[in-house]
N, C-alpha and C positions, 0 to 999 in steps of 0.2 A: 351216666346220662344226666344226673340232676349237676352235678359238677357244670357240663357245657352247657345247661341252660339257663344258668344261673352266670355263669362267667365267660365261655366264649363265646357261642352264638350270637345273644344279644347284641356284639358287640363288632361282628366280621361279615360287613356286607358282603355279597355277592351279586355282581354284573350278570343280567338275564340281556338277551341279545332276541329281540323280535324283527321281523322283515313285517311289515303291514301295506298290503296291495292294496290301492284302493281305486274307484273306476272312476271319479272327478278330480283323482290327485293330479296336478297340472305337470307334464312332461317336463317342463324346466327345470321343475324341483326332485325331480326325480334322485335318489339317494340320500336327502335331506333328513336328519340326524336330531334326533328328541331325545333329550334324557327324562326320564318321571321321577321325583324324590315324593314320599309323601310321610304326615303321620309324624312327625318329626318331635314332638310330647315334648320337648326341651325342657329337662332338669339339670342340674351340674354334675350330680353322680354319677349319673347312668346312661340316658341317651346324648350325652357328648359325645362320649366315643365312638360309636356309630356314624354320626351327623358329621364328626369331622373327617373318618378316615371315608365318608364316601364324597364329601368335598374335593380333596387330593385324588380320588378316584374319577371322579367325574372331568374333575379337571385335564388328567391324563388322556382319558376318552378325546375331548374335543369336541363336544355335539354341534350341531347348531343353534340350537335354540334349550335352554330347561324349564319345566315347568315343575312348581310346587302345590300337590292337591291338596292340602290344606291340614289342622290340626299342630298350628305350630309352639302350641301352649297347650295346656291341660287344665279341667275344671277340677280344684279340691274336692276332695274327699268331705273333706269338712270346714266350716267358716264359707263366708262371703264368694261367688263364682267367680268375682270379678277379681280376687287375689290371682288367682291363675295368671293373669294377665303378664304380672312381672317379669315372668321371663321370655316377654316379646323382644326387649331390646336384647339381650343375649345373645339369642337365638338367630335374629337378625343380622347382627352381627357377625355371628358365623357362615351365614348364609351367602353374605357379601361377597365374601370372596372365591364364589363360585363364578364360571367364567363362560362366555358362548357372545357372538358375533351377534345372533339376531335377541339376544335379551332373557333376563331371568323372570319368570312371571308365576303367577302365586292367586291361590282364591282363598277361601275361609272355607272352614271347616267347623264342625259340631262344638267342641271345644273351643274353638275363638270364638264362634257366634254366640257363648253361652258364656261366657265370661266377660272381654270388653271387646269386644270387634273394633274398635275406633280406635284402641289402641295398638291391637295388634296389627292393623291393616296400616297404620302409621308407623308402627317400627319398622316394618319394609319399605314402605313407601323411603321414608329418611335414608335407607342405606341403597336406594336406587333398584329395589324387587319392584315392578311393575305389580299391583294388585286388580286381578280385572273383578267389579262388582255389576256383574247382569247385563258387563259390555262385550261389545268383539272387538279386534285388531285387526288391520291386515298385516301379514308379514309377506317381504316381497322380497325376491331373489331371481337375476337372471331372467326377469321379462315374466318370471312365474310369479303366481300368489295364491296365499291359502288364506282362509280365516282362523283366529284363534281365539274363541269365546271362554269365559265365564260364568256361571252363575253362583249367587250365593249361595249359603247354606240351605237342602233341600230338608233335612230334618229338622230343623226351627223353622219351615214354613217361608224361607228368603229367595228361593229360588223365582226367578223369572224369566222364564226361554224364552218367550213370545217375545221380549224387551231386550234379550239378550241378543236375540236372531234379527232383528227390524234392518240395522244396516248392511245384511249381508246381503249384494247380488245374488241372485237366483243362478241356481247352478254353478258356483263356486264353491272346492271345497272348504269345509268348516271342520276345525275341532274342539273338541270342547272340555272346558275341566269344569267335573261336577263332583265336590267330595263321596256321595254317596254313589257305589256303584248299581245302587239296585233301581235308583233313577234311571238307570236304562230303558226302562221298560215304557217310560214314557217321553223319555225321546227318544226311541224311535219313529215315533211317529211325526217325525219332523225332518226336515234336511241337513241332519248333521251324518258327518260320514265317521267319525271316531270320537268315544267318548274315553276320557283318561280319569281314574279313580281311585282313589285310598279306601280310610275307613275302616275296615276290613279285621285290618294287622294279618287277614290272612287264618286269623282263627287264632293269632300268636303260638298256642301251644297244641302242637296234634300228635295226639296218640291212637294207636289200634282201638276201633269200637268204645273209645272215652269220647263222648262231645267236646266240640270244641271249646277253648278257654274264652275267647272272644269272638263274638258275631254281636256285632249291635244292631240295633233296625236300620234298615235301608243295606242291609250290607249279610242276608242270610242266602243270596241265591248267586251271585254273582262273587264268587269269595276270593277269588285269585289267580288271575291268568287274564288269556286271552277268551273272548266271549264274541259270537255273532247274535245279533237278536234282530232277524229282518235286513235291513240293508244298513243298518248301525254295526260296526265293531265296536269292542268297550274290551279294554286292557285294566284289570286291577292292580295295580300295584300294593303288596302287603305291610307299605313302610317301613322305618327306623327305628323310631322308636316303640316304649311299649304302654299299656294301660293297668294300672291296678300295681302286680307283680312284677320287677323289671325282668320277665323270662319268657327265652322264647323258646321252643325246641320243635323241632323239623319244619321250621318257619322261618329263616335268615329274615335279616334286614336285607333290603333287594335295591339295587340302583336298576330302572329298565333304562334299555336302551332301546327307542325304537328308530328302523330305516323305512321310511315311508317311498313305497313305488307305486308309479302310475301301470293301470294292472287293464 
């Protein structure tokens, strides 16, 4: 057991496969195809492997659209928070060459907002990852269209829905990347009909009646899966990479895929 969680788990995504109904999802777009990656901690040792072979995986997939919840750097342990930063070009780089027709798009996450956000949100920006900050998109297919918002980091206090949500049509669907998935709780109370989320790791490391290894705030209720809270869905994704220890055990690194129907 410590053998695979230390050497192959960490390191062998697995494809989760979600159908998500939703009641303003526009019939045109009906079958339209999301990848989730989140969490991505980029070091050279360790979360490479992961981040690349679910690249090549995703790629096979085909989605239409992917989106990254954010966490694509990590804050040291020790020294200066804004060293973390370094490995935004990297990581970017890797990212690149992830592939989808309607666009690669990415938010910030705890760990980049607490290091350099301005750099991290540039090394994407440079390799062409779209970063939404507290904006929406429309994406449009076939006479259909949804929105696909944004916010910043909701644990350094960046998040802003109200600014985030301003140009969206009334009663058009919206989704939304918010790194923390326990943010749910507060938007629901608003008109987003899917909320998509990291954070988590999923708990990283879970064993029988031992707590889990990782739950940070914003991320103790909502921990992994699919979640309804009111007329909000919110899908956790447990990411790629790891925090602290690089192990994960009965916790894969997860590519979601989700199929969004009009329900």
């Amino acid at each position: 057991m410590a053998v695979d969680g230390f050497l192959l788990e960490p390191v062998r995504p697995r494809v989760v496969r979600q159908e998500i109904p939703l009641r303003r999802w526009p019939p045109p777009l009906d079958g339209f195809t999301i990848a989730v990656l989140s969490d991505f901690h980029y070091d050279p040792i360790f979360s490479v492997h992961p981040i690349r072979a679910a690249i090549d995986m995703v790629n096979e997939l085909r989605p239409d659209l992917v989106v990254l919840t954010g966490d694509f750097v990590s804050e040291p342990w020790f020294g200066p928070a804004a060293r973390g930063a370094r490995q935004a070009e990297p990581c970017a780089q890797l990212l690149r060459k992830l592939e989808a027709p309607h666009g690669l798009w990415a938010i910030m996450g705890n760990h980049d907002a607490s290091t350099d956000p301005r750099r991290v949100t540039g090394a994407l920006l440079d390799v062409g990852i779209q970063v939404l900050l507290n904006q929406s998109v429309p994406i449009e297919r076939n006479g259909g269209r949804f929105w696909l918002g944004g916010v910043n980091d909701a644990a350094e206090a960046m998040a802003d829905l109200a600014g985030t949500l301003h140009n969206v049509p009334s009663g058009e669907a919206t989704v939304l990347l918010a790194h923390e998935p326990d943010y749910a709780d507060f938007v629901a109370r608003h008109p987003v009909d899917l909320q998509l989320s990291g954070h988590s790791h999923g708990g990283q490391v879970r064993l029988p009646f031992v707590p889990m290894f990782y739950l940070p705030e914003l991320a103790k209720k909502y921990i992994w899966g699919l979640y309804k809270i009111r007329e909000l869905t919110l899908y956790t994704n447990p990411g790629l990479g790891t925090v602290g220890i690089p192990v994960r055990l009965n916790c894969p690194p997860e590519i979601t895929v989700l199929t969004m129907r009009h329900s």
